[in-house]
C-alpha atoms as one frame of an Amber mdcrd trajectory, in Angstrom:
protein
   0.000   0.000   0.000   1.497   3.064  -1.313   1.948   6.414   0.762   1.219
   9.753  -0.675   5.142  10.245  -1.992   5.266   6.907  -3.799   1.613   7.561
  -5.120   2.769  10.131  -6.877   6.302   8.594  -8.007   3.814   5.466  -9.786
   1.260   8.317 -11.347   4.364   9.877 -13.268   5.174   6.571 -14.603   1.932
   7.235 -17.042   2.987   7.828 -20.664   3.040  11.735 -20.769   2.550  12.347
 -17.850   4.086  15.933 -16.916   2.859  16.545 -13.507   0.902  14.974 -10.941
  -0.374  16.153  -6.724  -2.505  14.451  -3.969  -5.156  17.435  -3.274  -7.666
  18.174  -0.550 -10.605  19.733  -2.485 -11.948  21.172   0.176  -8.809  23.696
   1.305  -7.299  23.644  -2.196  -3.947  22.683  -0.577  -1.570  19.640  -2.041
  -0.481  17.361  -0.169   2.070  16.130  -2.447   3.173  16.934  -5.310   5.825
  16.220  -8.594   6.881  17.166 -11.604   5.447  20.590 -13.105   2.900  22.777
 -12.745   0.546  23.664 -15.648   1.515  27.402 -14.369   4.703  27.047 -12.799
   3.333  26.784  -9.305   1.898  23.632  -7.586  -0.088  25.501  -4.647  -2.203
  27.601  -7.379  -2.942  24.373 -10.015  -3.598  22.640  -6.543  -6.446  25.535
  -5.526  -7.336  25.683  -9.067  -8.039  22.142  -9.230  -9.759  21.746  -5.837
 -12.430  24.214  -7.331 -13.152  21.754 -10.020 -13.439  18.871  -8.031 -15.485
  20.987  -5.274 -18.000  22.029  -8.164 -18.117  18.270  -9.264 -18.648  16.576
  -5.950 -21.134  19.018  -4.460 -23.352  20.036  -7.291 -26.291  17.516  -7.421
 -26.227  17.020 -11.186 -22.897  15.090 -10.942 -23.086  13.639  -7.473 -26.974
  12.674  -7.622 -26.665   8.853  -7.987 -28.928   8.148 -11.234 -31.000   5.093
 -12.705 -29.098   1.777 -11.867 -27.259   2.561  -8.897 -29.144   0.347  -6.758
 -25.893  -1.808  -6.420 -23.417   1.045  -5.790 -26.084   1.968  -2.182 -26.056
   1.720   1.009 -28.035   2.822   4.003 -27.652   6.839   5.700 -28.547   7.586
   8.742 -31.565   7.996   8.181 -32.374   5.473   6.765 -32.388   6.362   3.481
 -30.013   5.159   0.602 -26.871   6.833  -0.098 -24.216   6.009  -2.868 -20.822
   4.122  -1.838 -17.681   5.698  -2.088 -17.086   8.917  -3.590 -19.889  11.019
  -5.249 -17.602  11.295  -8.273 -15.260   9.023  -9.897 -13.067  10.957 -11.750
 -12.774  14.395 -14.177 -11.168  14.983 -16.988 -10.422  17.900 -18.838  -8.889
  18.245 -22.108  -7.502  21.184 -23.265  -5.143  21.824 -26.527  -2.006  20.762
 -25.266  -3.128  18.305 -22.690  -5.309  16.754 -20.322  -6.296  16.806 -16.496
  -7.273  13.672 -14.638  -8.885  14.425 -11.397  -9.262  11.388  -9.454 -11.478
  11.390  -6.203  -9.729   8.811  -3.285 -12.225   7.200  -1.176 -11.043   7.273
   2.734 -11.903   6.350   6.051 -12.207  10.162   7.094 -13.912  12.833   4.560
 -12.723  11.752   1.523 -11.968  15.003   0.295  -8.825  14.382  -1.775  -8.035
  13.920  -4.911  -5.270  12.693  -7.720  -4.270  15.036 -10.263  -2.343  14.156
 -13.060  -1.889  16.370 -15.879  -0.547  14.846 -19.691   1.364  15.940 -22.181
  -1.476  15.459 -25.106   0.625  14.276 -27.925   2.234  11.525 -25.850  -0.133
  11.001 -23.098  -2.430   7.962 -22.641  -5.742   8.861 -21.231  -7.371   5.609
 -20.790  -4.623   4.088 -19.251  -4.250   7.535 -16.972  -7.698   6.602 -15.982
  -6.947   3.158 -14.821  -3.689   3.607 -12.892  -5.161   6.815 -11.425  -8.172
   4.489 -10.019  -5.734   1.771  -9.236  -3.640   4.217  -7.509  -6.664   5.690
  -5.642  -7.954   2.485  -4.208  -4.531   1.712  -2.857  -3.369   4.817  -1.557
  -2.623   4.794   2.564  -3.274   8.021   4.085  -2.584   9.141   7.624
């Protein structure tokens, strides 16, 4: 089980990858990061990211569980049915000279963090991005 540190050493081991960070989405801080910055500093791609993953979490149109969730429930407290893990899976953003994966970690506390790995677009791999990010996420020890 990976910490945060070699998390992030296994993320930049994606083809492309340029830069990756462990955030909390709720403070906008990283709690790890490597590589480069989309804008030369880690603490502002980290807030800017955190908004993005804030927006997707919270807003009910992307956190609502829809038709044929039934498996992925299980029971609040009050009773009613509430989806497993995180709201969100993961986001991904594509822009002209690469893309952003924003992967939400499920935890035993808040589970208010997320992986961030940005790719170089002409050499990155975004499927496989999206499957080491989620392997990464499910294995990552925290605290």
């Amino acid at each position: 089980m990976p910490g945060i540190d070699e998390c992030l050493l296994h993320a930049m081991t994606v083809p492309g990858a340029r830069g990756a960070a462990l955030v909390d989405w709720t403070s906008g801080l990283a709690l790890g990061v490597i590589g480069d910055s989309p804008v030369g500093d880690h603490e502002t791609t980290a807030a800017e990211t955190a908004e993005l993953a804030r927006a997707a979490a919270e807003y009910e149109s992307f956190a609502r569980p829809g038709a044929g969730d039934e498996e992925l429930r299980e029971e609040g407290p009050g009773g009613g049915e509430l989806p497993k893990g995180p709201p969100v899976e993961d986001v991904i953003v594509t822009t002209r000279s690469g893309y952003h994966v924003l992967r939400f970690v499920e935890t035993t506390f808040d589970s208010s963090v997320f992986l961030h790995l940005w790719l170089d677009r002409s050499t990155g791999n975004l499927a496989l991005a999206r499957i080491r990010l989620r392997d990464l996420a499910e294995r990552l020890v925290l605290g």
